[in-house]
Residue frames relative to the residue before (quaternion, step in Angstrom):
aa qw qx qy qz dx dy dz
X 1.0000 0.0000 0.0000 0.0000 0.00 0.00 0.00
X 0.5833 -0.6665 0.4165 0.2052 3.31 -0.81 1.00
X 0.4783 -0.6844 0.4045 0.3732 3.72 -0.63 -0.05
X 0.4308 0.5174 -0.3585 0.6466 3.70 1.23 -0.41
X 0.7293 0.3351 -0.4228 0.4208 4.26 -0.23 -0.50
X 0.7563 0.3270 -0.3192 0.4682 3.43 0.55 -1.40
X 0.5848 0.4779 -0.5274 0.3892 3.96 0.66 0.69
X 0.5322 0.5368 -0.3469 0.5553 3.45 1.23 -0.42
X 0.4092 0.5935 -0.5148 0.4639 3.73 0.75 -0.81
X 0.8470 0.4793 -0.0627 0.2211 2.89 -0.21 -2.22
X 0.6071 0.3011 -0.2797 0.6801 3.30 1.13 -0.33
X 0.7333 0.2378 -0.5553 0.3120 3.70 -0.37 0.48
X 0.5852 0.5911 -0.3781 0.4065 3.68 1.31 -0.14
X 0.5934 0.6380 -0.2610 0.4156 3.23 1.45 -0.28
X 0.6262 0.4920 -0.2283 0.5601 3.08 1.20 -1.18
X 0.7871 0.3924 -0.2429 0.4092 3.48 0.62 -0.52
X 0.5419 0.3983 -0.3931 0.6270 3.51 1.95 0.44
X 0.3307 -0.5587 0.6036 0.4628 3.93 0.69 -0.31
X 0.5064 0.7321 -0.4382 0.1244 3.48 -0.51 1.48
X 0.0287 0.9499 -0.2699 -0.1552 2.65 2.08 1.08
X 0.7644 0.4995 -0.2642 0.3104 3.77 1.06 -0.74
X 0.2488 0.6184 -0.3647 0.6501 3.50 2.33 0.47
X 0.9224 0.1078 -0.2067 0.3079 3.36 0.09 -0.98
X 0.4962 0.4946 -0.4968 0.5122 3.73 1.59 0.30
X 0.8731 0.3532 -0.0974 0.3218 3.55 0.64 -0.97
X 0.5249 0.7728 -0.2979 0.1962 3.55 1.01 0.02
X 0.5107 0.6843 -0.1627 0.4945 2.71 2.02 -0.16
X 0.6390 0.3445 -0.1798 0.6638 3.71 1.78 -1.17
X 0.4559 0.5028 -0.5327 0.5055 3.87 0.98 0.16
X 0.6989 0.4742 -0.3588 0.3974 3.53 0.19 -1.72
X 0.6373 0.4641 -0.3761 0.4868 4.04 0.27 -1.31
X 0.6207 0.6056 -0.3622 0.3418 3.83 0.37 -0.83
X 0.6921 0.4170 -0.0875 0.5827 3.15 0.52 -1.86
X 0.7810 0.3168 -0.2486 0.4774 3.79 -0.02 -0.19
X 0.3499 0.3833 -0.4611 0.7197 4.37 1.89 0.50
X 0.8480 0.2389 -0.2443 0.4051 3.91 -0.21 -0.83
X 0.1895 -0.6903 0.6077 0.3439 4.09 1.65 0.51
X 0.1474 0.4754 -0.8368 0.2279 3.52 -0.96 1.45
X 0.5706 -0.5846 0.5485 0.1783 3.05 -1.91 0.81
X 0.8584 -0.1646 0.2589 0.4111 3.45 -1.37 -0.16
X 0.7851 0.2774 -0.1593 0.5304 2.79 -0.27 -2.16
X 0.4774 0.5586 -0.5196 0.4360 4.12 0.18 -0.55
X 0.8499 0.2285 -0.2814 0.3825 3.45 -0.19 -1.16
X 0.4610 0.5905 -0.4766 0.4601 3.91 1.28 -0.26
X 0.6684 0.5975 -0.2314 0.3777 3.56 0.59 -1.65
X 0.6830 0.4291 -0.2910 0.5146 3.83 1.17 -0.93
X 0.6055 0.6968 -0.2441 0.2971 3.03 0.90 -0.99
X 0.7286 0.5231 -0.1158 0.4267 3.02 1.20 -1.64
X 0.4867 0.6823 -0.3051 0.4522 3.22 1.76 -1.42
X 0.7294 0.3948 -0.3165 0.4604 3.70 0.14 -1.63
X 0.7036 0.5426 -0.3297 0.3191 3.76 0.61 -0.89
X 0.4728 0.6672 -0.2183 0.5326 3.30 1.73 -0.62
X 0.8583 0.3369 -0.2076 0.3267 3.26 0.25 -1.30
X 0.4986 0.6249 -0.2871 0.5278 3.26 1.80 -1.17
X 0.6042 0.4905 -0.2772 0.5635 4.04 0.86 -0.36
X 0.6023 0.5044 -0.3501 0.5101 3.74 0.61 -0.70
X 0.6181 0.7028 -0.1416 0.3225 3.17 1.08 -1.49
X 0.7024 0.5207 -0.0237 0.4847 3.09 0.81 -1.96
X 0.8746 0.0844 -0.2533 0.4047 3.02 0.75 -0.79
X 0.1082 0.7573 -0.4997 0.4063 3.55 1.49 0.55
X 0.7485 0.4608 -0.2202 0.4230 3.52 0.01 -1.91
X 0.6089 0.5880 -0.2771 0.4547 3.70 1.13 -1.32
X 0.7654 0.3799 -0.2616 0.4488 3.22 0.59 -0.76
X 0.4432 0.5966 -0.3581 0.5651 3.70 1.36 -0.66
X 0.8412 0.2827 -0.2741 0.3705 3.52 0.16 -1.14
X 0.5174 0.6862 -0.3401 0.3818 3.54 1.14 -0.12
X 0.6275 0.6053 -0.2477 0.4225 3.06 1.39 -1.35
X 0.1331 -0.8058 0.5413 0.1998 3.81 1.54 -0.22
X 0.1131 -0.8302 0.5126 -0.1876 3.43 0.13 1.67
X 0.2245 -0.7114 0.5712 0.3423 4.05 0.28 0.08
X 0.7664 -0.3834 -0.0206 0.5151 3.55 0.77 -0.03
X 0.5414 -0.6689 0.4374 0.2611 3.47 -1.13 -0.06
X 0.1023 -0.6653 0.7336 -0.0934 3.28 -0.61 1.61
X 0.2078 -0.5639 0.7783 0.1822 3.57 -1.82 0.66
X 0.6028 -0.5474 0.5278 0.2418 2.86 -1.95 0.57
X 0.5400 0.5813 -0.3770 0.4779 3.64 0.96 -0.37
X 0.6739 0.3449 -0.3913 0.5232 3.92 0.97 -0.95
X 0.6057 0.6533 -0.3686 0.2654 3.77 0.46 -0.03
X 0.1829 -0.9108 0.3652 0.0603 3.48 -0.32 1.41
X 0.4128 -0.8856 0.1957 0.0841 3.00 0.15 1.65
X 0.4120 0.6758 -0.1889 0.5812 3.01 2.59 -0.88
X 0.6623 0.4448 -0.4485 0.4028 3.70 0.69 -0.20
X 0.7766 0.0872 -0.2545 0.5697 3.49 0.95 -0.82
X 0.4939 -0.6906 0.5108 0.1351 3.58 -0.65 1.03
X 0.6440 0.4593 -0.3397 0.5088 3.82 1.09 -1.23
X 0.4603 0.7352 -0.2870 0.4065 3.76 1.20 0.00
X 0.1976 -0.8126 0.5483 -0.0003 3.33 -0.07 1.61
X 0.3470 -0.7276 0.5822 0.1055 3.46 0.06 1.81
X 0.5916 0.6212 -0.4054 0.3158 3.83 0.20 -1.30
X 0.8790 0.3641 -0.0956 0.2926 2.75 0.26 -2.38
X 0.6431 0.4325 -0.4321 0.4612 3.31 1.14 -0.33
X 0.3705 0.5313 -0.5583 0.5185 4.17 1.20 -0.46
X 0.7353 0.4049 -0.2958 0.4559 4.44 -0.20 -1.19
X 0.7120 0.3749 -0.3675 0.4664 4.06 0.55 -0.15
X 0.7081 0.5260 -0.3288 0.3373 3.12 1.03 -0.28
X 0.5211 0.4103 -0.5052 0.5521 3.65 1.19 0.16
X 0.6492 -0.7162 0.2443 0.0762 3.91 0.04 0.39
X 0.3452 0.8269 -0.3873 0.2169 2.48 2.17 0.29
X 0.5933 0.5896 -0.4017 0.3728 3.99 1.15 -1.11
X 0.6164 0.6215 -0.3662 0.3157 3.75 1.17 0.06
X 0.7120 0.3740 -0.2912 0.5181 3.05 1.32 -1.06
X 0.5545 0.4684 -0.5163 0.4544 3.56 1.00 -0.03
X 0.3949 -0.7175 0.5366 0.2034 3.92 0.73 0.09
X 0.5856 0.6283 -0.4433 0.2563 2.94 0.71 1.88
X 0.5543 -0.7460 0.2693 0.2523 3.32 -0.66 0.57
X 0.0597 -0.7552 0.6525 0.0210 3.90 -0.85 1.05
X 0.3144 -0.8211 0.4743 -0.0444 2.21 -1.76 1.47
X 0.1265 0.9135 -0.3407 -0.1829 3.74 0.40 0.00
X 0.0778 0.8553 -0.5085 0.0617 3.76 -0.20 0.80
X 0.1452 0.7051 -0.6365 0.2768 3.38 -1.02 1.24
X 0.5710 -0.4676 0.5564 0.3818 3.62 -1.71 0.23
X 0.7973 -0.4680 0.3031 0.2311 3.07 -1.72 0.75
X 0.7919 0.1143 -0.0559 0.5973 4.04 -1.05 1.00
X 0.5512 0.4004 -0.5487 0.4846 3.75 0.81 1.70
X 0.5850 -0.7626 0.1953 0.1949 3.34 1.43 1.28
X 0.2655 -0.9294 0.2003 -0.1600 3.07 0.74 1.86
X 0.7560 0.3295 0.2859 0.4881 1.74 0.34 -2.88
X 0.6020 0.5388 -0.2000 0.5544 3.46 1.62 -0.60
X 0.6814 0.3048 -0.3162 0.5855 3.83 0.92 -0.65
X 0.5884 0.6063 -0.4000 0.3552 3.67 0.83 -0.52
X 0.7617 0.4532 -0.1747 0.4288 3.47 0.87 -1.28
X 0.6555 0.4375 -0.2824 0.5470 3.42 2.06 -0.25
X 0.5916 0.5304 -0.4540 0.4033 2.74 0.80 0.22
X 0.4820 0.6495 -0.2813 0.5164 3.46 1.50 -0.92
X 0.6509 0.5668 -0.2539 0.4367 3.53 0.56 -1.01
X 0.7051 0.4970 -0.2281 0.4515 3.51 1.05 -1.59
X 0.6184 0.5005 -0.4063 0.4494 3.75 1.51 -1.03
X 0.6480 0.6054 -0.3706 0.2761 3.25 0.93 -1.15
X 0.6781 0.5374 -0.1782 0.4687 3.17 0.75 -1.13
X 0.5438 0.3707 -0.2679 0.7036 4.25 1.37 -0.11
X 0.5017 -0.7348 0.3615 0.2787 3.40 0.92 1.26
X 0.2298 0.7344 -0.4877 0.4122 3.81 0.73 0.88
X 0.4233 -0.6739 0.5912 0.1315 3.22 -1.49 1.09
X 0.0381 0.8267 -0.5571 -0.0694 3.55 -0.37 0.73
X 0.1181 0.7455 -0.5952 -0.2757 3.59 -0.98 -0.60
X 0.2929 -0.7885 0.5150 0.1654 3.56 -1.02 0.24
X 0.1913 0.7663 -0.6087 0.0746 3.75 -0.52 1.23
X 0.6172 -0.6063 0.3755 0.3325 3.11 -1.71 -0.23
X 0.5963 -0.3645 0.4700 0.5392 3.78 -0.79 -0.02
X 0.7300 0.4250 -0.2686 0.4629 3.88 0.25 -1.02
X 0.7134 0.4667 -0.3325 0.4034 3.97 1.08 -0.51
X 0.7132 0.5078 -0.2654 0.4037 3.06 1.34 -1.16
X 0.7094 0.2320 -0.5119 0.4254 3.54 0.74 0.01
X 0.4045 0.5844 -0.6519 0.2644 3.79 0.42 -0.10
X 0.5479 0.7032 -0.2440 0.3818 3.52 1.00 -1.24
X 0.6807 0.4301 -0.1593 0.5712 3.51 1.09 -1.51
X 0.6986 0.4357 -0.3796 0.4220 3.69 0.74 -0.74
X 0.7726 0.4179 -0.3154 0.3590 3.28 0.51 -0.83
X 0.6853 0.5232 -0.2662 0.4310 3.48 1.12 -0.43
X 0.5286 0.3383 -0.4460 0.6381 3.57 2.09 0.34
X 0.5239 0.4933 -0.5104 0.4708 3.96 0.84 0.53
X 0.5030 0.7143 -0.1499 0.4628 3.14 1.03 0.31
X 0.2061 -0.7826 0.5458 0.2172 2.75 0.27 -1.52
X 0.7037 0.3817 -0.2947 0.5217 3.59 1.06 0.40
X 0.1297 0.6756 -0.7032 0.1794 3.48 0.93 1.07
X 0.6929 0.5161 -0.3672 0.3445 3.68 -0.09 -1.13
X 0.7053 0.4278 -0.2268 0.5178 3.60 0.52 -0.81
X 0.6493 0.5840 -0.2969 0.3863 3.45 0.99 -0.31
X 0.6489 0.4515 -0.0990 0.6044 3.16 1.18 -1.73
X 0.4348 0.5707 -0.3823 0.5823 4.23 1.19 0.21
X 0.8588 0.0892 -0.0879 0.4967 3.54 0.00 -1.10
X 0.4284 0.5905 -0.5752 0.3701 3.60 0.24 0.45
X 0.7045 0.5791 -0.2645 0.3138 3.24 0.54 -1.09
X 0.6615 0.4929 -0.1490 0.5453 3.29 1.22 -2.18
X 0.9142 0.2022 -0.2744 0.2192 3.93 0.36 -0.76
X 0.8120 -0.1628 -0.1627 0.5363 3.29 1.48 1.08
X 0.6307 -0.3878 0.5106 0.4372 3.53 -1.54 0.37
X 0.1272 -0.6870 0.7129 -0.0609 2.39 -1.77 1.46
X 0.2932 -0.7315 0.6086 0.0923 3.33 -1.07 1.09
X 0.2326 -0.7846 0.5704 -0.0702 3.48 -0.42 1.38
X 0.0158 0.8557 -0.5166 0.0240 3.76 -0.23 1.10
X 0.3883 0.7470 -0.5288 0.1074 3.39 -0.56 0.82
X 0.6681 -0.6894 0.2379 0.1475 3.09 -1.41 1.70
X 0.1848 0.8727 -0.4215 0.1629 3.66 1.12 -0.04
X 0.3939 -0.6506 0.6205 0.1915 4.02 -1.16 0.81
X 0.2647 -0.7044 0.5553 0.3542 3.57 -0.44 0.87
X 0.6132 -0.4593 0.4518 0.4571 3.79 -1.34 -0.11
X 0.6296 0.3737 -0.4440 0.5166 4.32 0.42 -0.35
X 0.2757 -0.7722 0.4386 0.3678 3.65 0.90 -0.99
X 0.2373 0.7137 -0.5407 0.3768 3.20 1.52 1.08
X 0.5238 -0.5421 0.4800 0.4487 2.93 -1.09 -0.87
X 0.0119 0.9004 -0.4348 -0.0056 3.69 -0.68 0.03
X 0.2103 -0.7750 0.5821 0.1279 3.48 -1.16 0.40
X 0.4243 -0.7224 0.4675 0.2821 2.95 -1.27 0.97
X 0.6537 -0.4707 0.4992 0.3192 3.98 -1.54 0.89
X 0.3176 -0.6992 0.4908 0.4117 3.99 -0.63 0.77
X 0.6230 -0.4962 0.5932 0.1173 3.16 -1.35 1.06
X 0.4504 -0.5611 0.6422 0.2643 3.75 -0.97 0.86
X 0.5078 -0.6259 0.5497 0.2196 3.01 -1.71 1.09
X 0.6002 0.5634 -0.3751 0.4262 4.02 0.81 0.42
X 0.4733 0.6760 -0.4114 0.3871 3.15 1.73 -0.32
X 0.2008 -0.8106 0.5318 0.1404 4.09 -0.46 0.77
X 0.6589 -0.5504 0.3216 0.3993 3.26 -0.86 0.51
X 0.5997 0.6687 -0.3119 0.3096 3.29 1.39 -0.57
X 0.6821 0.5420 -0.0876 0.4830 3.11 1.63 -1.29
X 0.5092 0.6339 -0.4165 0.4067 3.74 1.43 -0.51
X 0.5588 0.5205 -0.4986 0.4102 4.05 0.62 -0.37
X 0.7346 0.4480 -0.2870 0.4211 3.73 0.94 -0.89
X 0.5170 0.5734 -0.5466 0.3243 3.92 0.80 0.58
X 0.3028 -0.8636 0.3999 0.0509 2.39 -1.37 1.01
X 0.7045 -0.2151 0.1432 0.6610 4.09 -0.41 -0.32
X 0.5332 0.6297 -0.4260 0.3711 3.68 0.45 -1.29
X 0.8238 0.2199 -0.3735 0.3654 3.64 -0.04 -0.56
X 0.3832 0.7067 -0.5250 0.2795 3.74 1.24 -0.12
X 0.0780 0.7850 -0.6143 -0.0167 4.07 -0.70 0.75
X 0.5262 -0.6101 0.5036 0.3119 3.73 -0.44 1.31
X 0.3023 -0.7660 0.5378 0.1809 3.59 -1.48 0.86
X 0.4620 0.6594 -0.3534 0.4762 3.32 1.08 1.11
């Protein structure tokens, strides 16, 4: 078999396994591995890697774009030296995701341009990216959401699966009472949504 067929092979068996980087690339893997006299498995093993990662990829972005982000700020472009009351650490320690599986709840509240909306949306980014389901609204979306879905009739069923099918980032603009900035202590994982209207100052915990 010629080399031109067994690349055509390869690209229609691909397409018909979803394997788009098998069938765009298997050809500059094969020439590679046979300049550097790798064996078989070597050139299967690379192969598979790039096909792997280009998936991770794909669906990374999916999940990024799901999260309906207004835009995308990393925590790395964020200059912590502007707002000093800014607890660099603690947000570096929220981002690896542990306050999620403990199924708790941050809070961040401060006056405008002490970088909210910027640590919030990186922080989203960091879940997203620890394969995690995120989405990202405002205080002002999430109850329209809540109203219209008790006009309805499907508050209950609503407030049920929000929770189970992903992290929600709640944003709302609010002046803390010191006018520092601040974050809220995680909240016990028994705390219901019902019961969050009744917190009070006590959990507020300067980011500094």
């Amino acid at each position: 078999m010629s080399s031109i067929a067994a690349e055509l092979r390869i690209r229609t068996h691909a397409k018909r396994l979803h394997l788009p980087v098998t069938g765009v690339q298997a050809g500059r893997y094969a020439e590679e591995a046979a300049q550097a006299r790798h064996g078989t498995l070597e050139f299967l093993a690379a192969l598979l890697d790039a096909e792997v990662a280009q998936r991770d990829a794909n669906v990374e972005r999916a999940r990024i774009a799901q999260a309906r982000f207004p835009e995308l700020k990393e925590l790395g472009d964020f200059t912590f030296a502007h707002v000093p009351s800014l607890n660099a650490p603690l947000v570096g320690e929220l981002a690896r995701g542990t306050y999620i599986t403990r199924r708790e709840v941050i809070l961040a509240v401060g006056p405008p341009g002490t970088g909210k909306t910027h640590t919030a949306i990186g922080l989203g980014l960091a879940a997203c990216r620890q394969a995690r389901r995120v989405r990202f609204t405002t205080v002002a979306e999430l109850v329209m959401e809540l109203s219209e879905a008790q006009a309805q009739h499907r508050l209950s069923k609503l407030t049920c699966r929000l929770p189970a099918s992903r992290r929600r980032l709640t944003l709302s603009l609010a002046r803390a009472p010191t006018g520092r900035c601040c974050s809220v202590r995680p909240l016990p994982s028994e705390v219901r949504p019902s019961q969050c209207p009744a917190m009070s100052n006590t959990h507020l915990q300067p980011l500094r």
